[in-house]
C-alpha positions as CSV (number, residue, x, y, z in Angstrom):
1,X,10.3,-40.8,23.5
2,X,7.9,-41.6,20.2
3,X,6.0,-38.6,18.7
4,X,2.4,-38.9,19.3
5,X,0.4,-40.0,15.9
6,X,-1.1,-36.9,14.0
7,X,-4.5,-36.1,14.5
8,X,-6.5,-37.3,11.3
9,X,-9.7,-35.4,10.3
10,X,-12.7,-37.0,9.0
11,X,-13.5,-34.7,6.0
12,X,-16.5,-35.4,3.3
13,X,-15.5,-36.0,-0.4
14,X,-18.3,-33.6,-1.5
15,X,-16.2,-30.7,0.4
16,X,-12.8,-31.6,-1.0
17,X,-14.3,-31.7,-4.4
18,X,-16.4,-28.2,-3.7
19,X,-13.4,-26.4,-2.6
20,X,-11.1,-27.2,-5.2
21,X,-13.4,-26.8,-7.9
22,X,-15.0,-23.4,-6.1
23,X,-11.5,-21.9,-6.5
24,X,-11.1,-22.5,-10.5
25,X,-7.4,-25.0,-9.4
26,X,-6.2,-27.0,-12.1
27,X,-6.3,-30.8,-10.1
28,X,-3.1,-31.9,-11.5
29,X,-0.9,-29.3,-10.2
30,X,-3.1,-29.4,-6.9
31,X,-2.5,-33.1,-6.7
32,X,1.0,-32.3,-6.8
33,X,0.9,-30.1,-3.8
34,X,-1.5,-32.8,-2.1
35,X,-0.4,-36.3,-3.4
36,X,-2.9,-37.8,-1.1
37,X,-5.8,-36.2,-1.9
38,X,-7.3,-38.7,-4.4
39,X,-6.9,-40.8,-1.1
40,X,-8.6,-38.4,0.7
41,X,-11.5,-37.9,-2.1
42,X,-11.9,-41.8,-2.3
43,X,-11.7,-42.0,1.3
44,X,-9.1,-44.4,2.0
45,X,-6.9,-42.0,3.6
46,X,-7.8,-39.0,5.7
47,X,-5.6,-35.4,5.9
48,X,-3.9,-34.4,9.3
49,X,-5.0,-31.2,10.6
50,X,-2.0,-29.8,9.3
51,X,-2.7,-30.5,5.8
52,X,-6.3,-30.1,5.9
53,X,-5.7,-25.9,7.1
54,X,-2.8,-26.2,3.9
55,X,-5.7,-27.4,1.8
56,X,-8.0,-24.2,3.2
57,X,-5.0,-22.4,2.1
58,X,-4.3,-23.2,-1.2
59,X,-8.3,-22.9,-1.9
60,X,-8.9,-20.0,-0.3
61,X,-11.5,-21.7,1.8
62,X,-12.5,-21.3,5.6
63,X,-11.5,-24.1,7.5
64,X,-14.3,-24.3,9.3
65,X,-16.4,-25.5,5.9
66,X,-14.7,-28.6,6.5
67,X,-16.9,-29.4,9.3
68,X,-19.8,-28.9,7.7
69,X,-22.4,-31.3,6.7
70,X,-22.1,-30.3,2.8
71,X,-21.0,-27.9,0.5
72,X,-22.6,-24.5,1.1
73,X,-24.3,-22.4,-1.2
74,X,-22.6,-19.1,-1.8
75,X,-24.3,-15.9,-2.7
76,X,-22.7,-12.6,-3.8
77,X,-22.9,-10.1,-1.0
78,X,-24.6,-7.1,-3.3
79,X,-26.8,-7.3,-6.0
80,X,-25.3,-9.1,-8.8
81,X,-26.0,-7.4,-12.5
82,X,-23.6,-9.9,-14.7
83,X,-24.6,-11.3,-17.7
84,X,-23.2,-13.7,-20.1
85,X,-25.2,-14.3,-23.2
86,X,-28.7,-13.0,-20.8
87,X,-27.7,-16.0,-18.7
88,X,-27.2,-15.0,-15.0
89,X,-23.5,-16.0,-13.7
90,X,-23.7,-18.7,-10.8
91,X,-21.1,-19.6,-8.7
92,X,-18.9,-17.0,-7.5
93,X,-15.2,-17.3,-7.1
94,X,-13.5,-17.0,-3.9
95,X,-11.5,-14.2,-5.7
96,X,-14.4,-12.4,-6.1
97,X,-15.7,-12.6,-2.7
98,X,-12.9,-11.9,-0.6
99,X,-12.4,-9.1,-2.9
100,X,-15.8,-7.6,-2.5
101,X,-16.0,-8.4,1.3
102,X,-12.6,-6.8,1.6
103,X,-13.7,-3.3,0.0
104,X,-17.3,-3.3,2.1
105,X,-14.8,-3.5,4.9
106,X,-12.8,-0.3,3.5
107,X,-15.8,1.1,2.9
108,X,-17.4,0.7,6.5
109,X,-14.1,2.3,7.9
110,X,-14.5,5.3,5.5
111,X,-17.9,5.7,6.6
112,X,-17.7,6.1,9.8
113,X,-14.6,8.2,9.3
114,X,-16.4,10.4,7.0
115,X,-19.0,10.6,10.2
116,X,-16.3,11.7,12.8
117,X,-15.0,14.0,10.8
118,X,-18.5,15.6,10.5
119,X,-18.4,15.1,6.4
120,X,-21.5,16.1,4.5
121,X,-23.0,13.2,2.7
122,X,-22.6,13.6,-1.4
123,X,-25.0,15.8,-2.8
124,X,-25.0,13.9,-6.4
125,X,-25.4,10.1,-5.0
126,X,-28.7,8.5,-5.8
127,X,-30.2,11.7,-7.8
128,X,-30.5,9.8,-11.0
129,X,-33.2,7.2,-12.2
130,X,-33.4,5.1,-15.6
131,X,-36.0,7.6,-16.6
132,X,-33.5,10.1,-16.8
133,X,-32.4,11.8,-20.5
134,X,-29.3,9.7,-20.8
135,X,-27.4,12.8,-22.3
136,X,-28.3,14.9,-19.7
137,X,-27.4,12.6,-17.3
138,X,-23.8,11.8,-18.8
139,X,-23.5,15.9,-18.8
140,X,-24.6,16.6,-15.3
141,X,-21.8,14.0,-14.5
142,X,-19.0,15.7,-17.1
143,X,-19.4,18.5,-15.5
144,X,-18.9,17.5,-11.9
145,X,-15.8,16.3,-12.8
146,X,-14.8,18.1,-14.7
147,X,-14.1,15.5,-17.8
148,X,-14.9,17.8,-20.6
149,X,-13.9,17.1,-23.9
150,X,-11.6,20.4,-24.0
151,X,-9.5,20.2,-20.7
152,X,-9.0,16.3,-21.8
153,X,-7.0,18.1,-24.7
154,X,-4.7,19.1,-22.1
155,X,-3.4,15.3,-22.0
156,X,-1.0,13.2,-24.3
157,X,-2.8,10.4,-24.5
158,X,-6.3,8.6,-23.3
159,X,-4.2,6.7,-20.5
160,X,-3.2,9.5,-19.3
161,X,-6.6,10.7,-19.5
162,X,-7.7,7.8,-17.4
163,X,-5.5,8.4,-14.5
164,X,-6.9,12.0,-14.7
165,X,-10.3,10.3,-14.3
166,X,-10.0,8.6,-11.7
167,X,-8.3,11.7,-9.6
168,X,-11.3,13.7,-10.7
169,X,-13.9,11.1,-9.6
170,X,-11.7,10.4,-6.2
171,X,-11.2,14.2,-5.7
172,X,-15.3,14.5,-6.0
173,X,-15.4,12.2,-2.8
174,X,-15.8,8.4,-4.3
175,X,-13.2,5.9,-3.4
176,X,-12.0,4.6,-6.5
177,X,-10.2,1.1,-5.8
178,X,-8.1,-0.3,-8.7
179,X,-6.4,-3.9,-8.5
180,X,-5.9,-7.1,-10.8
181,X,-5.1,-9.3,-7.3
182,X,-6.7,-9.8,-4.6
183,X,-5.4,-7.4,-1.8
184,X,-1.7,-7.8,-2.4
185,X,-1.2,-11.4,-3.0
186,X,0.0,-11.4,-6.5
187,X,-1.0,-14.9,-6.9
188,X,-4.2,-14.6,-6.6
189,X,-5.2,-12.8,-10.1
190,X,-8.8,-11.4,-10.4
191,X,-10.6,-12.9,-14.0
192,X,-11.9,-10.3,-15.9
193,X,-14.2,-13.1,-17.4
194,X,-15.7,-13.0,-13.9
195,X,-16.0,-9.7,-13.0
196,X,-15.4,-5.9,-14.6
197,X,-16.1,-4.0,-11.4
198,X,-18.7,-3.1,-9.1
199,X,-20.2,0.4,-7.3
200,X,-20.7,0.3,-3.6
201,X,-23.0,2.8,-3.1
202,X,-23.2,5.3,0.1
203,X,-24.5,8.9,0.7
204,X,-21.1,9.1,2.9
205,X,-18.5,6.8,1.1
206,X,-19.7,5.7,-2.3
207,X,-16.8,2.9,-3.5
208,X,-15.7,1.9,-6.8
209,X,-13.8,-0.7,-7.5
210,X,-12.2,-1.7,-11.0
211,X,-10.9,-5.1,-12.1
212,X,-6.8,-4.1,-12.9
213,X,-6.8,-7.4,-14.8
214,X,-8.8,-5.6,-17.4
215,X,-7.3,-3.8,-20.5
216,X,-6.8,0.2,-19.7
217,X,-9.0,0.8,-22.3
218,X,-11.9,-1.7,-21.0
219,X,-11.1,0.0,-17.3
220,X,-12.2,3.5,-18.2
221,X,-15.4,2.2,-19.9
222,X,-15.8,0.6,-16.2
223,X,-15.4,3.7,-14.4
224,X,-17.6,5.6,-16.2
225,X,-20.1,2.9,-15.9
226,X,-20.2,2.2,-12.1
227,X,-20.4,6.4,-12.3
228,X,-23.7,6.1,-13.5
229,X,-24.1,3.3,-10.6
230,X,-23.4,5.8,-8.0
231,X,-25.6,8.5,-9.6
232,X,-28.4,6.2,-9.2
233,X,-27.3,5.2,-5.4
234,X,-27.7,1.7,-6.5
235,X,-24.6,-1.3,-5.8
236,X,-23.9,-3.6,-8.0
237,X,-21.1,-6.0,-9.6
238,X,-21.3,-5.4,-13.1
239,X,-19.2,-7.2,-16.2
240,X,-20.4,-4.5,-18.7
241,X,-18.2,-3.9,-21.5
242,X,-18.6,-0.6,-24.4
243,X,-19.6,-3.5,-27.1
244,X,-22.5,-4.6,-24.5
245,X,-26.2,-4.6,-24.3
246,X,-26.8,-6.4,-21.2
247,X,-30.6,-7.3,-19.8
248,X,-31.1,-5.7,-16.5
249,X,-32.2,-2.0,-17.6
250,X,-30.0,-0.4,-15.1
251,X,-26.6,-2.0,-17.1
252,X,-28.1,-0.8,-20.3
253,X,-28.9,2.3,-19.3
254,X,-25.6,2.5,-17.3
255,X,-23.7,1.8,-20.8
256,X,-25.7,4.1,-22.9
257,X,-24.6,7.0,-19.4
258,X,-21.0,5.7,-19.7
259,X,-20.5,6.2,-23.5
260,X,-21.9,9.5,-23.5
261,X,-19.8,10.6,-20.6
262,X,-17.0,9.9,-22.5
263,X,-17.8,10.6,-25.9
264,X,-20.9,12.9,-26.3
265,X,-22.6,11.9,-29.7
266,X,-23.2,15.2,-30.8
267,X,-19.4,16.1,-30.6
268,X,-18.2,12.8,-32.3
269,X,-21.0,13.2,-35.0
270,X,-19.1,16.7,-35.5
271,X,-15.6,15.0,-36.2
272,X,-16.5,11.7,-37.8
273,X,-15.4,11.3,-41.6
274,X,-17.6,9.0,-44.1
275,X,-15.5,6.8,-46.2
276,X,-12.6,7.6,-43.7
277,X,-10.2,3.6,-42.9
278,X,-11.5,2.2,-40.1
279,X,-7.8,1.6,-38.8
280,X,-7.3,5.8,-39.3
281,X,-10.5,6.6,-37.9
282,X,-10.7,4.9,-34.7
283,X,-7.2,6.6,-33.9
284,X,-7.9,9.9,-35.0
285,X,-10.8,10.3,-33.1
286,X,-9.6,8.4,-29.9
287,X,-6.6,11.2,-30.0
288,X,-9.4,13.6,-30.2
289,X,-11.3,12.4,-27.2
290,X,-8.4,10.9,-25.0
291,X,-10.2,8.1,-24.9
292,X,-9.9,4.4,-26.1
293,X,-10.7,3.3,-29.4
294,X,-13.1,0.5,-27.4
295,X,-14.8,3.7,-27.1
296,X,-15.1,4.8,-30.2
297,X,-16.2,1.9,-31.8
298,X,-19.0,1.8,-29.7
299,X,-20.2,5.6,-30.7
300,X,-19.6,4.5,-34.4
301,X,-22.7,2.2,-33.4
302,X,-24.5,4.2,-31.7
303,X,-24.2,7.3,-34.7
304,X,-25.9,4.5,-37.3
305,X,-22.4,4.4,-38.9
306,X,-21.8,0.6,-37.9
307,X,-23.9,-2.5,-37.9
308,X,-24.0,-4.4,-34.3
309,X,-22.0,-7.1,-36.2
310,X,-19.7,-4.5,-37.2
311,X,-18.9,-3.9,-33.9
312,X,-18.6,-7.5,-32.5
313,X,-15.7,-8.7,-34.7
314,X,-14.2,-5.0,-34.6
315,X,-14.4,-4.8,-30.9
316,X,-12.9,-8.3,-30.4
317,X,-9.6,-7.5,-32.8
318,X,-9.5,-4.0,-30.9
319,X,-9.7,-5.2,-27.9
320,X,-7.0,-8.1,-29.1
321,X,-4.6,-5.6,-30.7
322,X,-5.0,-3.0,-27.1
323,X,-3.9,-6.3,-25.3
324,X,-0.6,-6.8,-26.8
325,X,0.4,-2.8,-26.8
326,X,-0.2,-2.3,-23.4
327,X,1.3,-4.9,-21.7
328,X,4.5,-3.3,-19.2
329,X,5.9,-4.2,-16.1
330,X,3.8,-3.3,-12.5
331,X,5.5,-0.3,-11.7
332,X,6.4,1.4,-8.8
333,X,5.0,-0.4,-5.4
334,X,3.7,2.4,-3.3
335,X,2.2,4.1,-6.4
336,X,0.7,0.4,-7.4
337,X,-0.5,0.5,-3.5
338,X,-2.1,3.9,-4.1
339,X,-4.1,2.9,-6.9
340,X,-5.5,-0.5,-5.4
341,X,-6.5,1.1,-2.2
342,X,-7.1,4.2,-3.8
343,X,-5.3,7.9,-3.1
344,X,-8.4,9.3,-0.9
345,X,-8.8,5.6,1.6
346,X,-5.2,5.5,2.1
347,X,-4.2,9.6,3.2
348,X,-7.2,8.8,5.6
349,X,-6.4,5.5,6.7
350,X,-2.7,6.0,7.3
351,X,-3.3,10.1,8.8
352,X,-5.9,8.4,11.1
353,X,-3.6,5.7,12.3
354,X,-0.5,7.9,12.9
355,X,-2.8,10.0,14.8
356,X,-3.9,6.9,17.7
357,X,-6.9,6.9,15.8
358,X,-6.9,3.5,14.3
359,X,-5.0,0.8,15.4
360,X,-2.1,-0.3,13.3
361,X,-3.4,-4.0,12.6
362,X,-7.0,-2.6,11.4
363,X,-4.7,-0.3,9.0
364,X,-2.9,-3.2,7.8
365,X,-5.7,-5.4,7.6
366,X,-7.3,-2.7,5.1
367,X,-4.1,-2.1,2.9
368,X,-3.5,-5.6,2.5
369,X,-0.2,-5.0,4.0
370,X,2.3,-7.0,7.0
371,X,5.4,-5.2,7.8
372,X,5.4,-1.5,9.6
373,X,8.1,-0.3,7.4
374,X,5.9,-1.1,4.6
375,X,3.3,1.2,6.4
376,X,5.8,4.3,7.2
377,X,7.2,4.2,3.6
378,X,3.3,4.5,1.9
379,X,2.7,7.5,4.1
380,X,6.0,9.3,3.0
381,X,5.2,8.0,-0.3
382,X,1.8,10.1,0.3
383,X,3.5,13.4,1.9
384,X,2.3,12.4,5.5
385,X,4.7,13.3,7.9
């Protein structure tokens, strides 16, 4: 008996082009994967159904936009705060978006989580403005986490004092979300040309989430930037770097928060050394502060001891030279999982679901995750029973 002919799908040339092009694909290696698709653009062939929901695959695209009469016009789901050159950045890709919709959804489960549990919305979110002395800000911060210069002295090293950071800011009562990829899918790498991080912000469950792609060093500047986000209860997706004076008042003032949080001036005016190398500088006083030398750099500026060109080129051979000493292998899975998802989502998330609380596909949905034994191992890997 013959098979039945395919179904063919009419399917505009203008949404082909968008989708490829929305999700930053090199054309030649997609044409590989699709060897009819100049047919398809050109109209002299049309995809099956099968190989148009393929093509929604590869571009991470919903099929439905298909069907649509043209392209749509995509819009970031938060307020957007990235600059490049005082230029606003247009077109988001759908990296970005899934990877923002995907912690709003985290973040909704938290929060009504947070609310059956009775939890007390955070005291400290939304009780800065712009106004605020940025020194007195960076300290009221310090000191609600605890991130003073001297118990910093109790770590080796300013990576270690990251990690320390961010279990200080999640034991506070943010979510701190760390990932290069979106979700799990390794081939799907976030662009740190894109995107830095952004601040969900909540009285309940205040989120941040920090671009893994990013250089250690660049991702500490991060977190203490979307800190200042949450202090002034305002959400944003940032791109903010330590070398950075960005337009919209809130990144600049967000910077000028973050740099004193981690460096106050005062203290590094107190250690710096006229005349001292630049090379034997920037390490001698990034031991002192456990923090990066990206850091440090930018305080040099800020003291008067640098000009702004200065710290251009030496930021760019910094940031160059922290690239190639830092690069390592992914680590342990379950402790990657931790980090992405964050230590505070996931002892909830999986408590809640072992409890009949939450179903098990919302819980997988959330961490990104397929396989139960997946599941089971994470919560041993977090002492849950």
């Amino acid at each position: 008996m013959a098979q039945p002919a395919p179904v063919r799908v009419d399917v505009k040339p203008e949404l082909l082009r968008w989708a490829w092009e929305r999700a930053r694909l090199d054309p030649a290696d997609l044409a590989r994967r699709f060897p009819r698709l100049s047919d398809w653009e050109s109209e002299t062939a049309k995809p099956t159904f099968k190989q148009l929901e393929d093509f929604a695959r590869a571009t991470h695209t919903p099929f439905g936009y298909f069907f649509l009469a043209e392209p749509p016009v995509e819009t970031v789901p938060i307020p957007d705060l990235r600059t490049i050159a005082d230029r606003h950045v247009e077109r988001p890709s759908p990296d970005m978006l899934d990877t923002i919709y995907l912690c709003q959804q985290r973040q909704e489960w938290y929060r009504d989580y947070a609310r059956e549990n009775n939890s007390a919305p955070l005291p400290f979110v939304g009780t800065a403005t712009v106004e605020d002395n940025v020194s007195e800000t960076a300290a009221i911060i310090r000191n609600a986490l605890g991130f003073t210069v001297e118990q910093r002295r109790d770590t080796h090293t300013w990576t270690e004092a990251l990690r320390r950071l961010i279990e200080q800011t999640d034991s506070l009562g943010v979510l701190v979300m760390v990932s290069g990829v979106v979700g799990n899918n390794t081939h799907r790498v976030l662009d740190t040309s894109e995107f830095r991080g952004f601040a969900l912000s909540d009285p309940l469950a205040p989120l941040i989430f920090i671009n893994g792609s990013d250089s250690k060093a660049a991702q500490m500047f991060t977190l203490a930037h979307e800190l200042a986000h949450i202090w002034l209860g305002k959400t944003a997706l940032s791109n903010s770097q330590a070398v950075s004076a960005p337009h919209p008042i809130i990144e600049r003032w967000s910077n000028r928060v973050a740099a004193e949080l981690l460096v106050p001036l005062s203290a590094f005016r107190a250690v710096y050394r006229t005349g001292e190398d630049l090379r034997a500088s920037l390490d001698r006083i990034a031991r002192h502060f456990k923090v990066s030398t990206l850091v440090i750099l930018r305080r040099m500026y800020d003291a008067g001891f640098i000009t702004r060109r200065n710290l251009a080129e030496a930021y760019d051979d910094e940031l160059e030279h922290l690239r190639d000493v830092q690069s390592g292998s992914g680590g342990n899975f379950y402790a990657t999982e931790r980090s992405r998802v964050g230590r505070r989502f996931a002892f909830a998330l999986v408590s809640s679901t072992l409890e009949g609380q939450t179903l098990y596909r919302d819980a997988f949905r959330l961490l990104s995750i397929s396989k139960a034994d997946t599941f089971h191992e994470l919560a041993r890997n977090l002492g849950i029973s």
